[in-house]
PAGU-987771 format. One record per residue (C-alpha): residue in three letters; residue number from 1; x, y, z. Coordinates in pm, 1 decimal. Each point is the difference from the previous one (the first is absolute). Layout:
+------+-----+----------+----------+----------+
| rest |  nr |       xx |       yy |       zz |
+------+-----+----------+----------+----------+
|  ala | NUM |        X |        Y |        Z |
...
+------+-----+----------+----------+----------+
***
This chain:
+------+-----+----------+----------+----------+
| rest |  nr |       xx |       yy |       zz |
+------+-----+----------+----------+----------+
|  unk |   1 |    303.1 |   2173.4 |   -509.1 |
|  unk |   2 |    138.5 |   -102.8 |    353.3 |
|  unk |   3 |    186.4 |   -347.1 |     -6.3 |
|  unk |   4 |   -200.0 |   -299.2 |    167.3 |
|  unk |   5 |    217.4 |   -268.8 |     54.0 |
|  unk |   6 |    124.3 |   -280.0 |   -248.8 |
|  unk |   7 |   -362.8 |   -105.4 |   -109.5 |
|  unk |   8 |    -82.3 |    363.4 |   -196.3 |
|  unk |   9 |   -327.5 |   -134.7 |   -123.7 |
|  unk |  10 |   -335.8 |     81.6 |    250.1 |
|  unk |  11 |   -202.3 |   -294.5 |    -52.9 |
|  unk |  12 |    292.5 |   -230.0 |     20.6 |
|  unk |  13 |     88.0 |    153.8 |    326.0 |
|  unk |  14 |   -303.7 |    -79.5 |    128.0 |
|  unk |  15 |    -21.8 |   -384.5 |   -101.8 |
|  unk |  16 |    361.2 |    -40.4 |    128.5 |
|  unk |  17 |   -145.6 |    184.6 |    357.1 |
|  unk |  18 |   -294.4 |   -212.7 |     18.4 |
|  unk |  19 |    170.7 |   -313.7 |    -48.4 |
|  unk |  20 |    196.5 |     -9.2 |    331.1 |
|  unk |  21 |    166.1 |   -316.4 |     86.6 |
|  unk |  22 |   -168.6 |    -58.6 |    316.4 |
|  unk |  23 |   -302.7 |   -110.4 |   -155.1 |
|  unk |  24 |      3.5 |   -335.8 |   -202.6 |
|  unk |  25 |     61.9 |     53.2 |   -365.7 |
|  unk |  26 |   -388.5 |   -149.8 |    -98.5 |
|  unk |  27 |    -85.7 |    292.1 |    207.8 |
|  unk |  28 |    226.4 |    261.1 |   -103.0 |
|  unk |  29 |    -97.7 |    -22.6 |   -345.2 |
|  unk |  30 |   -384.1 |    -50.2 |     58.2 |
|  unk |  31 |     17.9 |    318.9 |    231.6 |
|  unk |  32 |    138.3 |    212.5 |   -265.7 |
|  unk |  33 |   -207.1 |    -98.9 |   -300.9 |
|  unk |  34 |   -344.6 |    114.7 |    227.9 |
|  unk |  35 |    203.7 |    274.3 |    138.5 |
|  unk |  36 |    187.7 |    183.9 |   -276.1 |
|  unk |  37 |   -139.8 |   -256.4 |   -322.3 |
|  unk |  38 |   -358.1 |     80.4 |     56.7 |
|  unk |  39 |    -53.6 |   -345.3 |    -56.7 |
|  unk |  40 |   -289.5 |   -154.7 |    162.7 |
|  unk |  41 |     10.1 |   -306.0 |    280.4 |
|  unk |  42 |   -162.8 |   -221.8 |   -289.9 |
|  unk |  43 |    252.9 |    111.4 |   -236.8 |
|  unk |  44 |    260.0 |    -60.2 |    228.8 |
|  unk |  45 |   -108.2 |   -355.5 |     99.4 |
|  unk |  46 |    -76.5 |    -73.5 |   -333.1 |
|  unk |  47 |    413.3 |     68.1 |   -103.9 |
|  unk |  48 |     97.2 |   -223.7 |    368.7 |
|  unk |  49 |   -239.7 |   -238.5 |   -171.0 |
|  unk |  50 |   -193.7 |    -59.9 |    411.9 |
|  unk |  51 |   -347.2 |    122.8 |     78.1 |
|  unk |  52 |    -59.8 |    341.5 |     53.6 |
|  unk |  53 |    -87.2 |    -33.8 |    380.2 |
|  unk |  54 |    358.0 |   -187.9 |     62.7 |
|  unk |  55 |    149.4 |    326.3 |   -186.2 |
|  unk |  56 |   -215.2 |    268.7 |    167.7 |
|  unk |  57 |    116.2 |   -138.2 |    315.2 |
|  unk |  58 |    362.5 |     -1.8 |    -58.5 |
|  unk |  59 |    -27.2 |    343.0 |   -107.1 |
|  unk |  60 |   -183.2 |    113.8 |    365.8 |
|  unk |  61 |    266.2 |   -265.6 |    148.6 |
|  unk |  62 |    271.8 |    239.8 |   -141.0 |
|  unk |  63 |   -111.0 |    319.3 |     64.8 |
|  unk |  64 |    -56.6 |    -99.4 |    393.6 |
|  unk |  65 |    358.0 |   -141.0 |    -52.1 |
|  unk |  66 |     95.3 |    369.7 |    -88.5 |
|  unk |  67 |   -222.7 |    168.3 |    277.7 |
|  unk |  68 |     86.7 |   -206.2 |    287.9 |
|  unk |  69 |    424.6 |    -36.4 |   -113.3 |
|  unk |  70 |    -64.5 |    385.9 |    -33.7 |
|  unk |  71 |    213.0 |    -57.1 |   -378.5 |
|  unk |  72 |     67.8 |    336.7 |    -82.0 |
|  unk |  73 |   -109.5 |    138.0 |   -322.3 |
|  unk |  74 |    345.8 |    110.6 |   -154.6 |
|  unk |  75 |    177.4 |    -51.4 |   -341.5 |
|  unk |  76 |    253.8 |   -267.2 |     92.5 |
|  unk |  77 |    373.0 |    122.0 |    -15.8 |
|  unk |  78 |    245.5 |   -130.3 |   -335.3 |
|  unk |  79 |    112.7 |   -307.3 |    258.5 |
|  unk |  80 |   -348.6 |    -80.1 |     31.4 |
|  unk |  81 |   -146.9 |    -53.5 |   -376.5 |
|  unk |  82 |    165.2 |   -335.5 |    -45.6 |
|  unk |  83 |   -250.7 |   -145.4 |    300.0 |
|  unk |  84 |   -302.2 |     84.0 |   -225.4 |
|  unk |  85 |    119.3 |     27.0 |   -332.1 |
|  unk |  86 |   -175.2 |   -325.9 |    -62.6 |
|  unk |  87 |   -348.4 |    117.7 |    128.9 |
|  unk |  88 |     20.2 |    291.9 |   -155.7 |
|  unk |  89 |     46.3 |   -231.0 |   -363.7 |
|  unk |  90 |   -260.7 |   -142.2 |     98.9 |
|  unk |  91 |   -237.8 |    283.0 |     46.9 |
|  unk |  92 |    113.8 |    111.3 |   -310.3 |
|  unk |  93 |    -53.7 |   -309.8 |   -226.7 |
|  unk |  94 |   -339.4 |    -42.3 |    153.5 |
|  unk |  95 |   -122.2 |    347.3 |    -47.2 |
|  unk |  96 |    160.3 |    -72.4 |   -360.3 |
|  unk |  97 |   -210.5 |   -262.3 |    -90.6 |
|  unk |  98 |   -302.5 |    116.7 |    164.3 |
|  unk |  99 |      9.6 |    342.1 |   -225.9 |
|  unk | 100 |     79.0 |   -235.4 |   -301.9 |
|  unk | 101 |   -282.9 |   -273.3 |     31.6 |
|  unk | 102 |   -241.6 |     67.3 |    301.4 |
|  unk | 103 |   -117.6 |   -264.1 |    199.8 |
|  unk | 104 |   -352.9 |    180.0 |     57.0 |
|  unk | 105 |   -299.4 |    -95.7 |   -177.6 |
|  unk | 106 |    -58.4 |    356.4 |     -0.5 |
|  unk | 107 |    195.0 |    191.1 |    -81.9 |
|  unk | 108 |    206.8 |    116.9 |   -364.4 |
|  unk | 109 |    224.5 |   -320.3 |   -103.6 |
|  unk | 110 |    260.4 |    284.9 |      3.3 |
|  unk | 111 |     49.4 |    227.3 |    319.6 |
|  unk | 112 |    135.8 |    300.1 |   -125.3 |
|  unk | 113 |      8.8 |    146.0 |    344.0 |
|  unk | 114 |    246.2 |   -242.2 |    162.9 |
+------+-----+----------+----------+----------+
***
């Protein structure tokens, strides 16, 4: 087991990568929950409490953010976890609640996969 840095934990790695503080924290935290969450846009707008077509274009708003700032993908240094400590809550109290009482109409009141 090779060390990885200060966050040991892969998935939590990745939500404190994908929220980088160069996008706006709405965004941040809306990214990561389609990205890594495997939550869908509905989902998502349903936790922001705004339609789904004001979420699903933040989240194209924020990836074009990332492709056009060229925001490298990287797992941000022990200096830089304070920045998005609070997204990364986020993300994780969302994703929380979502795999505790889903919002869908479809799906298992219970997500046992989140």
């Amino acid at each position: 087991h090779e060390p990885t840095g200060i966050v040991e934990d892969d998935r939590l790695r990745l939500i404190f990568t994908c929220c980088h503080p160069a996008l706006a924290p709405e965004a941040r935290v809306a990214l990561t929950l389609r990205l890594l969450g495997g939550l869908t846009v509905a989902e998502i707008a349903q936790a922001f409490l705004v339609p789904e077509t004001t979420m699903a274009q933040r989240i194209t708003r924020a990836k074009k953010k990332i492709s056009v700032a060229k925001i490298p993908y990287r797992v941000p240094s022990a200096e830089d976890l304070a920045q998005r400590v609070n997204g990364v809550l986020a993300v994780i109290y969302l994703v929380y609640n979502e795999g505790y009482l889903s919002s869908s109409a479809d799906a298992s009141p219970i997500r046992d996969e989140l």
